[in-house]
N, C-alpha and C positions, 0 to 999 in steps of 0.2 A: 504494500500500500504506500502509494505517495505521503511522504509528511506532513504535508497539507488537506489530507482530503476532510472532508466533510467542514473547510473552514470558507469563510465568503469575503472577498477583497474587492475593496471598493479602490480603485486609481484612476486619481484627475492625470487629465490630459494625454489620456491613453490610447489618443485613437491613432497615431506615429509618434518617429522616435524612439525616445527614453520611456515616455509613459507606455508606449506598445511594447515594448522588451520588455517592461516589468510584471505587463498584466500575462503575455505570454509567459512568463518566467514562472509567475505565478500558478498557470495552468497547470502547466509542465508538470510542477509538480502537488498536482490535487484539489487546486482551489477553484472554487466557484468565482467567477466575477462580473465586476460590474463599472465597465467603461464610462464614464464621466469626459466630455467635452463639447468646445464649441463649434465643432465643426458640421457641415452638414448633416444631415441624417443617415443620409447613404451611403456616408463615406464612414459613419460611426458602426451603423448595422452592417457591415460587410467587415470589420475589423472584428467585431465581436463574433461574429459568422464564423473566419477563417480559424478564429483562436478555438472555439467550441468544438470545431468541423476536426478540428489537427491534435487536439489534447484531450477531447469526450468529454469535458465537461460542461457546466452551465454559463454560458459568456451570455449579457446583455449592455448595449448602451443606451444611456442616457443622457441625450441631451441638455446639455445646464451651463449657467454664467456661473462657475464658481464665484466670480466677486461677485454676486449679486445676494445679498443676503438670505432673505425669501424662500429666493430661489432655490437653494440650497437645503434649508430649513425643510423646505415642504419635496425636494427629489429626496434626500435624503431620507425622511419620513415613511415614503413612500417604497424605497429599498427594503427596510427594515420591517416594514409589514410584509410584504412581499416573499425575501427571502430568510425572515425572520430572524434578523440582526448582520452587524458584518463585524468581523474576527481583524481583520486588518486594515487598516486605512494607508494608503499610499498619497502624499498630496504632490502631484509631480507636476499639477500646471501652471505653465513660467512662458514668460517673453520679454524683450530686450526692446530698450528705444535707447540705444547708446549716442549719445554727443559730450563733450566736454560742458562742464557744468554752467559756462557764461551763456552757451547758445541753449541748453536744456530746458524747455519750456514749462511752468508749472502740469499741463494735460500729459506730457510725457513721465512726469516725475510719481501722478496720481495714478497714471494706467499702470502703471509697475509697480508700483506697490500694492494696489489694489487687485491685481492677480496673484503677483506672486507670495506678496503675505496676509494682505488680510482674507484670501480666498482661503488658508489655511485655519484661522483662527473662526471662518465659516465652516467649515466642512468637519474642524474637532469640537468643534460647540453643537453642532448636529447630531454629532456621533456621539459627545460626552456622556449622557446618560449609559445609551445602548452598553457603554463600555463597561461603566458603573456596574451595573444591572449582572451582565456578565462575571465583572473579577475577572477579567482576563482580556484578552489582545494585544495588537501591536501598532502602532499609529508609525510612518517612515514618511520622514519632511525631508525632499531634496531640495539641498544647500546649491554651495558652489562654493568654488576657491575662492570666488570673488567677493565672497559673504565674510571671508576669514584672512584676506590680506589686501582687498581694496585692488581694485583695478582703473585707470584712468577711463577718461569716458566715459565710465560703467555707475556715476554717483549711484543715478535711483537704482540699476540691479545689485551693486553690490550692497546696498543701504539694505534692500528689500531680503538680500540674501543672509545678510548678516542677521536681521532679526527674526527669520525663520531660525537659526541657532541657539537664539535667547529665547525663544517661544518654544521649540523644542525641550529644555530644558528645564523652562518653567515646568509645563503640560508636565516632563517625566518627571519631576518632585510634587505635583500633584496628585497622580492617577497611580504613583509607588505601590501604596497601598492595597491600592487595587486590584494588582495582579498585572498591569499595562506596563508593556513596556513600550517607552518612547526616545528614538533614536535620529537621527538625521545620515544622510550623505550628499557628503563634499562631490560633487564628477570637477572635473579640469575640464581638459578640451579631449570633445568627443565628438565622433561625425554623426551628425544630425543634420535634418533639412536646414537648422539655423545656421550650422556653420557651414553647410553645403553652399548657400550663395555669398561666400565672405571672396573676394577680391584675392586672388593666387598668393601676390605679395603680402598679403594680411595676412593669408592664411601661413605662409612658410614664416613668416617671422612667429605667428601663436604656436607655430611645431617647433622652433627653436628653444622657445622656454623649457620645453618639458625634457627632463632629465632625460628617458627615456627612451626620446625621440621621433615616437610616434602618438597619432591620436589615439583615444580608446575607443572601443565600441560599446551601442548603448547594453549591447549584452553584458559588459562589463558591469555598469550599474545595475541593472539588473538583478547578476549575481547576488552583490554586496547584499540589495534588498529583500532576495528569498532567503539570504541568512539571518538576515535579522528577522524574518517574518518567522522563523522557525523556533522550536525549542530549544536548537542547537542556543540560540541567544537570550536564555529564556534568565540569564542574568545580568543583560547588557541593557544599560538604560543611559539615556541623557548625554548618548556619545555620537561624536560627529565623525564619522569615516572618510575620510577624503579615498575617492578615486580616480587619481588625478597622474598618476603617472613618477612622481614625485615635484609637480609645480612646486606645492605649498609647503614644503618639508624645510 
């Protein structure tokens, strides 16, 4: 039996990517889930399709503004009667409007922050009873390197990224008790459609950084977040994993 089975994962921004490698990741080994993003429907119902179709198990998307509060309040509501709570929360949906901080517009500053953190402090405030209730789960907030040493450019994401880390942290001296364990990962540079349209020379100078030498794959994080979703980590809390290659070391 998969070490997962019989548990239900709910992962924002899962319909490519990072958030598709996790939720498949997830599959893989056991879990039911439940795709969260904003992309069309067709394109959500055919991710959750493929994933179900290729691992046997219960894959659905649902459409939702994760920063939308409500919105979230009442999909999330609606998961949890449905398939009768979820066992893991993954918050993996993020985007980028990078400029240097004198041309950063306040609309740029408020859209990223408002996906990429307060859509998390939506999505475990939906789930925080569920979890209560239970005594048990695992909540996985993906950071960034740029959350944890600042990147030029990158004010609002590394702003946005850095207090998923302190919120993180929070949530896991909170929900201890509980039996929840909450954890973050750090990704570096990894090929994804975001970094897929970056500019050659941009791109070889972000592969210079990394110790390494190469990008990673979203399978990479991925990995990181079936271990943490697992019992193998069943006494890891409040801890940032960077998978980054050795950027932030």
């Amino acid at each position: 039996m998969a070490e997962l089975t019989g548990k239900v994962a709910l992962v924002t921004g899962a319909a490519r990517g990072i958030g598709y490698a996790i939720a498949a990741k997830l599959a893989e080994n056991g879990a039911d889930v439940v795709l969260f993003d904003l992309c069309p429907e067709e394109a959500g119902a055919a991710a959750a399709e493929q994933i179900s179709t290729e691992y046997h198990v219960k894959a659905c998307f649902r459409r939702c503004d994760v920063s939308d509060y409500d919105a979230v309040q009442e999909t999330v509501k609606a998961v949890v009667k449905e398939l009768g709570g979820v066992d893991i929360l993954v918050n993996n949906a993020g985007i980028t409007r990078d400029k240097v901080l004198l041309a950063m517009s306040e609309q740029d500053w408020d859209l990223v922050l408002d996906i990429n953190l307060k859509s998390m402090f939506n999505t475990i405030k939906a789930c925080y009873r569920n979890f209560m209730k239970k005594k048990s789960g695992k909540i996985i907030n993906i950071s960034s390197v740029s959350g944890l040493m600042g990147n030029a450019a990158q004010a609002n994401y590394s702003a946005s990224k850095g207090g998923v880390v302190a919120l993180t942290k929070t949530v896991a001296r909170e929900l201890a008790t509980r039996g929840v364990n909450v954890n973050a990962v750090a990704p570096g540079a990894i090929e994804t459609p975001m970094t897929a349209g970056m500019d050659q020379d941009a791109l070889n100078a972000l592969i210079a950084t990394v110790p390494m030498g190469h990008m990673g794959k979203p399978e990479d994080i991925a990995e990181c977040v079936a271990f943490l979703a697992s019992d193998r980590a069943k006494y890891i809390t409040g801890e940032v994993i960077r998978v980054d290659g050795g950027i932030a070391m």
